[in-house]
mmCIF file of the C-alpha atoms, coordinates in Angstrom:
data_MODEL
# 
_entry.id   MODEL 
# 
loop_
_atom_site.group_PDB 
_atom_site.id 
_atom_site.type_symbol 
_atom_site.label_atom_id 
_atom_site.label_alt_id 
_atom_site.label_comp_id 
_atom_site.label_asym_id 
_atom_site.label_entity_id 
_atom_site.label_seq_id 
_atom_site.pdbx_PDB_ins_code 
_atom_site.Cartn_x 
_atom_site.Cartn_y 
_atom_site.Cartn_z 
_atom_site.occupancy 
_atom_site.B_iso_or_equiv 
_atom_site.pdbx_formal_charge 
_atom_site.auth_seq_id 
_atom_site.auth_comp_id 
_atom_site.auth_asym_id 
_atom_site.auth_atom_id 
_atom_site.pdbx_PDB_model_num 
ATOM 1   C CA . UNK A 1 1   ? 18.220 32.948  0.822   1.00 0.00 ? 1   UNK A CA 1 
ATOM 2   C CA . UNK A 1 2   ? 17.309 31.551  -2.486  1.00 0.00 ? 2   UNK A CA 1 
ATOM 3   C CA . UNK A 1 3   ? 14.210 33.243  -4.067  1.00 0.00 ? 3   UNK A CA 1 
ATOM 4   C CA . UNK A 1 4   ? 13.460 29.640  -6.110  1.00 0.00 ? 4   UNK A CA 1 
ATOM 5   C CA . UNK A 1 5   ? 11.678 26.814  -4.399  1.00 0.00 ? 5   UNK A CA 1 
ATOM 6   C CA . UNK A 1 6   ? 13.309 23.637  -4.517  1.00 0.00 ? 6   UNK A CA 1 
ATOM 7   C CA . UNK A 1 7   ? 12.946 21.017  -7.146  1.00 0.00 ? 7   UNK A CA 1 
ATOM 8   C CA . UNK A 1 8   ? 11.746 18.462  -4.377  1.00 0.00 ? 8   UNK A CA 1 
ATOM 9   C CA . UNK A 1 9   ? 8.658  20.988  -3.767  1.00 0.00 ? 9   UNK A CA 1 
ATOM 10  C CA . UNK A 1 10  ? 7.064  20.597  -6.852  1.00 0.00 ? 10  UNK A CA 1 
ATOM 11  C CA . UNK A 1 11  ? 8.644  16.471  -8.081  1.00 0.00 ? 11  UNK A CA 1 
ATOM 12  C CA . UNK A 1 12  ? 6.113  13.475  -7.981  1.00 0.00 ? 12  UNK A CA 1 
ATOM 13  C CA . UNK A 1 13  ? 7.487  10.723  -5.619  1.00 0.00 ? 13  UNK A CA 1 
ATOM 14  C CA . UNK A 1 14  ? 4.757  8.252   -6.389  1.00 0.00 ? 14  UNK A CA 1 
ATOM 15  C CA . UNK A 1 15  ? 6.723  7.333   -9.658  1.00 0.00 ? 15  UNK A CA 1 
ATOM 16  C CA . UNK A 1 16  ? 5.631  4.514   -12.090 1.00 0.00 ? 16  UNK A CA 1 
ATOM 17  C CA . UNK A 1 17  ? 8.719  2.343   -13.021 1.00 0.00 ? 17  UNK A CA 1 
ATOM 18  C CA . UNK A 1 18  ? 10.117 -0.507  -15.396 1.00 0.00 ? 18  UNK A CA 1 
ATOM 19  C CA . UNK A 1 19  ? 12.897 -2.725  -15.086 1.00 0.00 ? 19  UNK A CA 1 
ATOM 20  C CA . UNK A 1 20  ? 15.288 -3.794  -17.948 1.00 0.00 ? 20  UNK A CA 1 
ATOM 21  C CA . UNK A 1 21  ? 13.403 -6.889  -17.972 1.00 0.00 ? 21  UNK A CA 1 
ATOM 22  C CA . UNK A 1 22  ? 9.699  -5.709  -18.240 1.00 0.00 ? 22  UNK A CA 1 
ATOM 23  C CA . UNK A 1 23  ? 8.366  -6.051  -21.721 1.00 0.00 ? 23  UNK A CA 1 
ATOM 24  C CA . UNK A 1 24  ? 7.922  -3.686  -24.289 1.00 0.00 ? 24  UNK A CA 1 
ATOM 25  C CA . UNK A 1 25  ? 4.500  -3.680  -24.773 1.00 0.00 ? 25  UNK A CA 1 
ATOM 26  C CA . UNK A 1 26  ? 4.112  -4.130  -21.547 1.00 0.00 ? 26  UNK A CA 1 
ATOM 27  C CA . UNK A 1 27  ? 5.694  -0.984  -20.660 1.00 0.00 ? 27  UNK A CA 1 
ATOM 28  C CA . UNK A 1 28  ? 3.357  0.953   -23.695 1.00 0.00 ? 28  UNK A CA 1 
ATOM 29  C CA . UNK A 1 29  ? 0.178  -0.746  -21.906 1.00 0.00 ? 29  UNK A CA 1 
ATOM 30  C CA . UNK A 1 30  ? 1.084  1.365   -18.550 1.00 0.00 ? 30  UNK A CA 1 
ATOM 31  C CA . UNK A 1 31  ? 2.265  4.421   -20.478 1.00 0.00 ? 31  UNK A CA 1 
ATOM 32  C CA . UNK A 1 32  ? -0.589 4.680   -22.109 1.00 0.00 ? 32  UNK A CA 1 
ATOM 33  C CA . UNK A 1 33  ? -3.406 4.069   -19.205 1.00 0.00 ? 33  UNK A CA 1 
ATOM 34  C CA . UNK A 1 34  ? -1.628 5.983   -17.050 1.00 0.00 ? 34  UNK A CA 1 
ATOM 35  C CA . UNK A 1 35  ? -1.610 8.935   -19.664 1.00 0.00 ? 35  UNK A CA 1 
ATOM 36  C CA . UNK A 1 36  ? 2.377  9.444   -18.952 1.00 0.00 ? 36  UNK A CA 1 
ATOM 37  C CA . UNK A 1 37  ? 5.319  9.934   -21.358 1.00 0.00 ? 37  UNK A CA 1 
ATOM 38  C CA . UNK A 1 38  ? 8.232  7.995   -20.065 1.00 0.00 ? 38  UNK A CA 1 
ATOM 39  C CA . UNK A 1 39  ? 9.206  6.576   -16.680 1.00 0.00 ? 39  UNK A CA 1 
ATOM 40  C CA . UNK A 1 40  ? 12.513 5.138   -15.203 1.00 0.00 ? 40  UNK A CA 1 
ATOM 41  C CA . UNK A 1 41  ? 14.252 2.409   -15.434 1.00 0.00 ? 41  UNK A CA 1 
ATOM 42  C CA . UNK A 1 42  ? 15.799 0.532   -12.456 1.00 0.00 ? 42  UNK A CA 1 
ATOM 43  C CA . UNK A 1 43  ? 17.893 -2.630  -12.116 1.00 0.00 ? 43  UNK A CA 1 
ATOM 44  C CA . UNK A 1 44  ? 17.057 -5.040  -9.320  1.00 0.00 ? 44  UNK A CA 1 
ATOM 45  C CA . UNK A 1 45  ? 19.696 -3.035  -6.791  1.00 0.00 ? 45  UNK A CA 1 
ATOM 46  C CA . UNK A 1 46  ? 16.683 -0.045  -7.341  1.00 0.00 ? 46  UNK A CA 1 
ATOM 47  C CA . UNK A 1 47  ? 19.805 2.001   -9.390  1.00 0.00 ? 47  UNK A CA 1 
ATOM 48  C CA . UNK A 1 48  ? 18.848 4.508   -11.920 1.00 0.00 ? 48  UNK A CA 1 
ATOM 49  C CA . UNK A 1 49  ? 19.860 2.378   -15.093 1.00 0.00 ? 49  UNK A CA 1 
ATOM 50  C CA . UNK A 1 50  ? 17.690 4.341   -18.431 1.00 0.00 ? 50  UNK A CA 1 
ATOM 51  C CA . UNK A 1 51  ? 14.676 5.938   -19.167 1.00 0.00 ? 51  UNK A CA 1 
ATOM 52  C CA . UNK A 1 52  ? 11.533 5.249   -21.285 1.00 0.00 ? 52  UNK A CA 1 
ATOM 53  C CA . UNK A 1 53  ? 10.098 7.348   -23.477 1.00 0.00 ? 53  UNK A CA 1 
ATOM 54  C CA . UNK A 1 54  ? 7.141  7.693   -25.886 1.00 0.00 ? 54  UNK A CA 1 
ATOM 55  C CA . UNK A 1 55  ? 10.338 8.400   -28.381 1.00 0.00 ? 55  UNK A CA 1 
ATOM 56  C CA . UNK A 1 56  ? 11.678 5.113   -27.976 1.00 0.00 ? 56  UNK A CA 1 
ATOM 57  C CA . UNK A 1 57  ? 8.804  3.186   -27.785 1.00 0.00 ? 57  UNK A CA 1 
ATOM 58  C CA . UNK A 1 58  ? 8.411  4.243   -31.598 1.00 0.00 ? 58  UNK A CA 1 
ATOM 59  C CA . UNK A 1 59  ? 11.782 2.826   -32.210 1.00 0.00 ? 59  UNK A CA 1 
ATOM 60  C CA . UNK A 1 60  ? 9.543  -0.458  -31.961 1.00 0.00 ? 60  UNK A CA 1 
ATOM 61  C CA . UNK A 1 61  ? 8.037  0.724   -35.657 1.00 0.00 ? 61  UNK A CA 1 
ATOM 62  C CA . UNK A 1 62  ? 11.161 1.480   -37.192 1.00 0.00 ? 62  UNK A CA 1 
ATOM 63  C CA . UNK A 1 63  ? 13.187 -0.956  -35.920 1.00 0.00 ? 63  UNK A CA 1 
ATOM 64  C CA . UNK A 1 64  ? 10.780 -4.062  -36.042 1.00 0.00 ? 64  UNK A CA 1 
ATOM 65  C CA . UNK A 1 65  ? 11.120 -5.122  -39.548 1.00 0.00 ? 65  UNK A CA 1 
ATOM 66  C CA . UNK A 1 66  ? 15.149 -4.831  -39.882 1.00 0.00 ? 66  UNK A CA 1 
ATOM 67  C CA . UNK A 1 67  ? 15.031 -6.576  -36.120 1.00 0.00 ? 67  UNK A CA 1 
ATOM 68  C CA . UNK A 1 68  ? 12.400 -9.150  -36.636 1.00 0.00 ? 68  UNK A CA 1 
ATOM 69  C CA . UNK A 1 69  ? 10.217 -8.186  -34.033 1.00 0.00 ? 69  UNK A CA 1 
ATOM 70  C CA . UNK A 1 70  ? 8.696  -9.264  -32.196 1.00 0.00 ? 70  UNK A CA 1 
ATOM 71  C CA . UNK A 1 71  ? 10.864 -12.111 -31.940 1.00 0.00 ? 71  UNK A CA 1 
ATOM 72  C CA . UNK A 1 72  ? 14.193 -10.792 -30.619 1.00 0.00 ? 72  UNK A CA 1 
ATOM 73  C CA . UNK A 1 73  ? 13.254 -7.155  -29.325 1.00 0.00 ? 73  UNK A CA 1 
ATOM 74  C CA . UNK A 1 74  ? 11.226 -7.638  -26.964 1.00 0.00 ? 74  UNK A CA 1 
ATOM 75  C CA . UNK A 1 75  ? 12.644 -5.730  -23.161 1.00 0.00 ? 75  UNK A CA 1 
ATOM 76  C CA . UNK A 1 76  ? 12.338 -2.541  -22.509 1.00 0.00 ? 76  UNK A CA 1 
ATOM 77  C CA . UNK A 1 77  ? 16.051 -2.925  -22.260 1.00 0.00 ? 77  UNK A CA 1 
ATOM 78  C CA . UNK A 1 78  ? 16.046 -2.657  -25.905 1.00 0.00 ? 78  UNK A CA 1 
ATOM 79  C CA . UNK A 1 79  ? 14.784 0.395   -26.654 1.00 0.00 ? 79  UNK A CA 1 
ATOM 80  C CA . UNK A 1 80  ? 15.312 2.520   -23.806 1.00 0.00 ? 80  UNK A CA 1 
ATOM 81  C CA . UNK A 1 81  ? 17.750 5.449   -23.331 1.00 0.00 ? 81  UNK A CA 1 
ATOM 82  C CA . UNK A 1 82  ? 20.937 4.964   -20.838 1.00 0.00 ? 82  UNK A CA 1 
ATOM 83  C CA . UNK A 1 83  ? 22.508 8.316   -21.219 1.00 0.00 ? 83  UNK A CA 1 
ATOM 84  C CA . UNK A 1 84  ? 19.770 9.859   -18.651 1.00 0.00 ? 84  UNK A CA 1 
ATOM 85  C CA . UNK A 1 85  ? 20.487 13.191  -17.239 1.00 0.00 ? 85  UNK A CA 1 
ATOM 86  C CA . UNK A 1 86  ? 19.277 14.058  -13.950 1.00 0.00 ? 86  UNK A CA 1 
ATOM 87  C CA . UNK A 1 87  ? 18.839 16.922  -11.519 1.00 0.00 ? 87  UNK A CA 1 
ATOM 88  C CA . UNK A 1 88  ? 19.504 16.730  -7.851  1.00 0.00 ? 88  UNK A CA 1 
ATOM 89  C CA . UNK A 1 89  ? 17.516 17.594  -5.255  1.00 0.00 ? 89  UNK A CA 1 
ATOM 90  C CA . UNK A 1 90  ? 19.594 20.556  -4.085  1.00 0.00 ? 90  UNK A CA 1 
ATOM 91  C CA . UNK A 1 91  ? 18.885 22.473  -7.537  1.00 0.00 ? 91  UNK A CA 1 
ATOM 92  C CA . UNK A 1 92  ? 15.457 24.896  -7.931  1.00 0.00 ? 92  UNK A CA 1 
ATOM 93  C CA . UNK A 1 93  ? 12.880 25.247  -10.722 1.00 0.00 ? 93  UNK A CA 1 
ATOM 94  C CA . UNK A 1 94  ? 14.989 28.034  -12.094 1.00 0.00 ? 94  UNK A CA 1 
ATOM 95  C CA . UNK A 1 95  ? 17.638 24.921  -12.365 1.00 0.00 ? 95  UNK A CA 1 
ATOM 96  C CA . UNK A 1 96  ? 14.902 22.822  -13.875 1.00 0.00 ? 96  UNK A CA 1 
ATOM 97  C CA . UNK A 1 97  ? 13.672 25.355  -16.452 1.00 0.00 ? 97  UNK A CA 1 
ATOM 98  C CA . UNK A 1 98  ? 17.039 25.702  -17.866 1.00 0.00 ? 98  UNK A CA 1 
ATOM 99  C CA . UNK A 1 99  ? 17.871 22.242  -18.512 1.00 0.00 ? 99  UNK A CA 1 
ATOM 100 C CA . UNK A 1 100 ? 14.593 21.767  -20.062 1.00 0.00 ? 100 UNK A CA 1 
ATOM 101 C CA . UNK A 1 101 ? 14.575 24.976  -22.323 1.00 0.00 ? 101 UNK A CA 1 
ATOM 102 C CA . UNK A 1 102 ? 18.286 23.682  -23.580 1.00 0.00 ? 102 UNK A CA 1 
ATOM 103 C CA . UNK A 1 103 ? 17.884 20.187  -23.496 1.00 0.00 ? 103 UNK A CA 1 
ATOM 104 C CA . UNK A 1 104 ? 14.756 19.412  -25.007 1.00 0.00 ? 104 UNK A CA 1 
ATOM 105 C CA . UNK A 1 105 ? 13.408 16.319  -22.447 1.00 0.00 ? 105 UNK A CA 1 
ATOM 106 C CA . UNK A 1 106 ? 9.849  16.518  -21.281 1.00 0.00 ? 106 UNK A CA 1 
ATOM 107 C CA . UNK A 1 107 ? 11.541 14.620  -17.306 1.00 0.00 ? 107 UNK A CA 1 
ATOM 108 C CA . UNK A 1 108 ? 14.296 14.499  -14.942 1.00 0.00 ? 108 UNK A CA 1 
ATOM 109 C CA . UNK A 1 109 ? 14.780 12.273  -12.609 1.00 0.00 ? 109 UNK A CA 1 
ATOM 110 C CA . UNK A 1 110 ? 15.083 13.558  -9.426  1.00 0.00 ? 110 UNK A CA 1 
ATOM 111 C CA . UNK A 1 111 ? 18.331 12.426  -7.379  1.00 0.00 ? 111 UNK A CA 1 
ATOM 112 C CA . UNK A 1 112 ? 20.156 12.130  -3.874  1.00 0.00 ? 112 UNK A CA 1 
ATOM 113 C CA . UNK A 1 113 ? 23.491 11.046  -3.410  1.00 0.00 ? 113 UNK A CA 1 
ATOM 114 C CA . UNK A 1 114 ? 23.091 9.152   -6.787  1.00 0.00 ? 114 UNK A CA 1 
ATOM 115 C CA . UNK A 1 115 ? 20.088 7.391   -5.621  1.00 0.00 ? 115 UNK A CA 1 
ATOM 116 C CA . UNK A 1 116 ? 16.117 8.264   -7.526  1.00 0.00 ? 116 UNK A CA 1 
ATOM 117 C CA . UNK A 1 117 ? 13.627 9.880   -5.037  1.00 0.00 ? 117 UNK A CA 1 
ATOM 118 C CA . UNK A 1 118 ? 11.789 11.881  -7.763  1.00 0.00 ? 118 UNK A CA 1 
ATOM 119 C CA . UNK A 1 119 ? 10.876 12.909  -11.012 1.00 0.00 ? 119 UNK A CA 1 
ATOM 120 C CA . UNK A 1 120 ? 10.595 16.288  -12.073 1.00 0.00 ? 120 UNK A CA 1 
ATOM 121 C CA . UNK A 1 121 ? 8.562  17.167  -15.448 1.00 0.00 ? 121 UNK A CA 1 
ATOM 122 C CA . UNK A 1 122 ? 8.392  20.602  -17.752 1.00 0.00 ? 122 UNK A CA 1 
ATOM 123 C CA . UNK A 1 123 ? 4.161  20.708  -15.965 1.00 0.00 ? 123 UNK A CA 1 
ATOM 124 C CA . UNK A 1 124 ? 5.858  20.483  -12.555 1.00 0.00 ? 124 UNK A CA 1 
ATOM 125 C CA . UNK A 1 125 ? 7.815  23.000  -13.551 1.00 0.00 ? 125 UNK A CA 1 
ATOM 126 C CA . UNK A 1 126 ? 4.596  25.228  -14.963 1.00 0.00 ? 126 UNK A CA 1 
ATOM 127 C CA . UNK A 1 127 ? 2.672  24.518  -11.721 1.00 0.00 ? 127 UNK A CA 1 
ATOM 128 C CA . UNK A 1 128 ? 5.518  26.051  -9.516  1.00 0.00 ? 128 UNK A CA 1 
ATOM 129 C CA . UNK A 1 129 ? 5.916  29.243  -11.917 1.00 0.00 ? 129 UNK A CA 1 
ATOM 130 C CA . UNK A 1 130 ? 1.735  29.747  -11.248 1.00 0.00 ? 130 UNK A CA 1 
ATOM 131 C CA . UNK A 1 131 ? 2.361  29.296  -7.596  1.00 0.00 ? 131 UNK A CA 1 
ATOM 132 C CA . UNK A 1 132 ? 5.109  31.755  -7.157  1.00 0.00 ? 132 UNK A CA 1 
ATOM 133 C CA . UNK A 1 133 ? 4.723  35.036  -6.161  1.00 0.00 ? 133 UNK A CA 1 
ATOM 134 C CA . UNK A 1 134 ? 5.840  38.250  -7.968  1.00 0.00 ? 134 UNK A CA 1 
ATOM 135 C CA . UNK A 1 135 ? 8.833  39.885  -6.476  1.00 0.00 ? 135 UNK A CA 1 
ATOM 136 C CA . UNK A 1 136 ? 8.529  43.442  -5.894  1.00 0.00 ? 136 UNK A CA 1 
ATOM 137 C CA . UNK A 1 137 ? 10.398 45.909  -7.455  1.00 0.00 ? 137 UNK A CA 1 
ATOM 138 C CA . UNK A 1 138 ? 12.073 48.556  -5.537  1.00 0.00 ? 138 UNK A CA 1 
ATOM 139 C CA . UNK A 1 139 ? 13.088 52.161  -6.678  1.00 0.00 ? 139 UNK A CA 1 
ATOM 140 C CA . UNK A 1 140 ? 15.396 53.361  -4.142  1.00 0.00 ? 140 UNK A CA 1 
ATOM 141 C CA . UNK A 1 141 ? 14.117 57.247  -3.264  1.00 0.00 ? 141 UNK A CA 1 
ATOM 142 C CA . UNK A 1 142 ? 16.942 58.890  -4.744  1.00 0.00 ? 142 UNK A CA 1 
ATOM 143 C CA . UNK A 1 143 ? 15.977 57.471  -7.815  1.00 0.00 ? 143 UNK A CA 1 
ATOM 144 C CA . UNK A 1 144 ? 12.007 58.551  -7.977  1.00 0.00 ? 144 UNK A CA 1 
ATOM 145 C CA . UNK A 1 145 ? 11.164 60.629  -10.979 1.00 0.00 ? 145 UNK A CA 1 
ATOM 146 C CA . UNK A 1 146 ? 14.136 59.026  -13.071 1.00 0.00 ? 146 UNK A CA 1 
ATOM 147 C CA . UNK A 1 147 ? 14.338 55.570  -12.948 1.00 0.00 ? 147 UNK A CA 1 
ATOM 148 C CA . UNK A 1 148 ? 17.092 53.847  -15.140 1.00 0.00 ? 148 UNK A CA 1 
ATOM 149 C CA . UNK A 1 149 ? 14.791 52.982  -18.439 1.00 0.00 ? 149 UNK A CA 1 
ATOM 150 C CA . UNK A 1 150 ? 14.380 49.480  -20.167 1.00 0.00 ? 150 UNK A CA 1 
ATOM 151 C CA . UNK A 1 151 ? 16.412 49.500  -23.717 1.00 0.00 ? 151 UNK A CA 1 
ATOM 152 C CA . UNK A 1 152 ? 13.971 49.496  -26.904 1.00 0.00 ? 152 UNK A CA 1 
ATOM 153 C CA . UNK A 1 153 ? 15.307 46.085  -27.651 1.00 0.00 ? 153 UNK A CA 1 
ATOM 154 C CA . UNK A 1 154 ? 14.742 44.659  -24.418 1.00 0.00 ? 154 UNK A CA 1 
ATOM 155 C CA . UNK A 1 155 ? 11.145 45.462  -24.246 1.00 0.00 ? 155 UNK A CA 1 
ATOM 156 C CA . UNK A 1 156 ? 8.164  42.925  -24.195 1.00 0.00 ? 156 UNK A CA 1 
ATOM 157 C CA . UNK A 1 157 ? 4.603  44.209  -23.560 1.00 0.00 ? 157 UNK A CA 1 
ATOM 158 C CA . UNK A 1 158 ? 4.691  43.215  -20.076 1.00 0.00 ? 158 UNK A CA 1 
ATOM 159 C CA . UNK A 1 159 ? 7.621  46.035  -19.560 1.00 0.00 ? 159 UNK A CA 1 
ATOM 160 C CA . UNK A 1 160 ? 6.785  48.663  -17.057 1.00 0.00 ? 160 UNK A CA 1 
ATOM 161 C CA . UNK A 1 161 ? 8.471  51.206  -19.223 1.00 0.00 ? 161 UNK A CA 1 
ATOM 162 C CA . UNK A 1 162 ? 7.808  50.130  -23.028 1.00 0.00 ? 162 UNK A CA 1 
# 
């Protein structure tokens, strides 16, 4: 049995999206009203095609003069990311934490058999660590009164035996 809930516990379902096709600003109007950071992107088959971030809606700053915005740079197409890694739904928040401690995004998405059903976020992640339950340590009897001790080095101040 696996001591980590599943990913699919803790994801949101009820996920904002944007097409290729939806406009930039657009796209910032929503992110910002609906206090988010990014959503995905799907193509009119519903296929996981990029994300959008706060990231590379600033692109629109930095890239507008050289581009001529607004005229020609104007989809969300434009500025969003296509390399989008994802989680499936048979991985747990332990499998979550580690791709966000290494790989820096603030969202997965969340898929099955190559198809979205979620999105998964670093706060999802937070909420599911507050809900989980200690696991309790055991000390075989044989071992009472000498317990193996922590190393010096691997001590924190939550360590039983610092």
């Amino acid at each position: 049995m696996n001591q980590y809930p599943s990913v699919t516990k803790f994801m949101a379902t009820k996920l904002i999206t944007f097409t290729p096709e939806t406009d930039i600003r657009e796209a910032i109007d929503v992110i910002l009203k609906k206090k988010i950071s990014g959503a995905p992107i799907l193509n009119e088959k519903r296929e996981l095609v990029g994300m959008l971030s706060e990231v590379d809606c600033l692109r629109i700053l930095l890239e507008g003069p050289y581009n001529e915005e607004p005229k020609k740079m104007t989809k969300v197409a434009d500025y969003m990311s296509t390399s989008v890694k994802t989680i499936s739904t048979d991985k747990t928040i332990l499998d979550a934490a580690y791709e966000f401690v290494h790989s820096g995004f603030k969202r997965l998405p969340v898929t099955e058999n190559g198809q979205l059903v979620g999105q998964i976020s670093r706060v999802d992640v937070l909420r599911a660590i507050q809900k989980m339950e200690p696991h309790i340590k055991h000390v075989p009897d044989s071992w009472k009164g000498r317990e193996p001790k922590l190393p010096d080095h691997k001590k924190s101040r939550f360590s039983e035996n610092a």
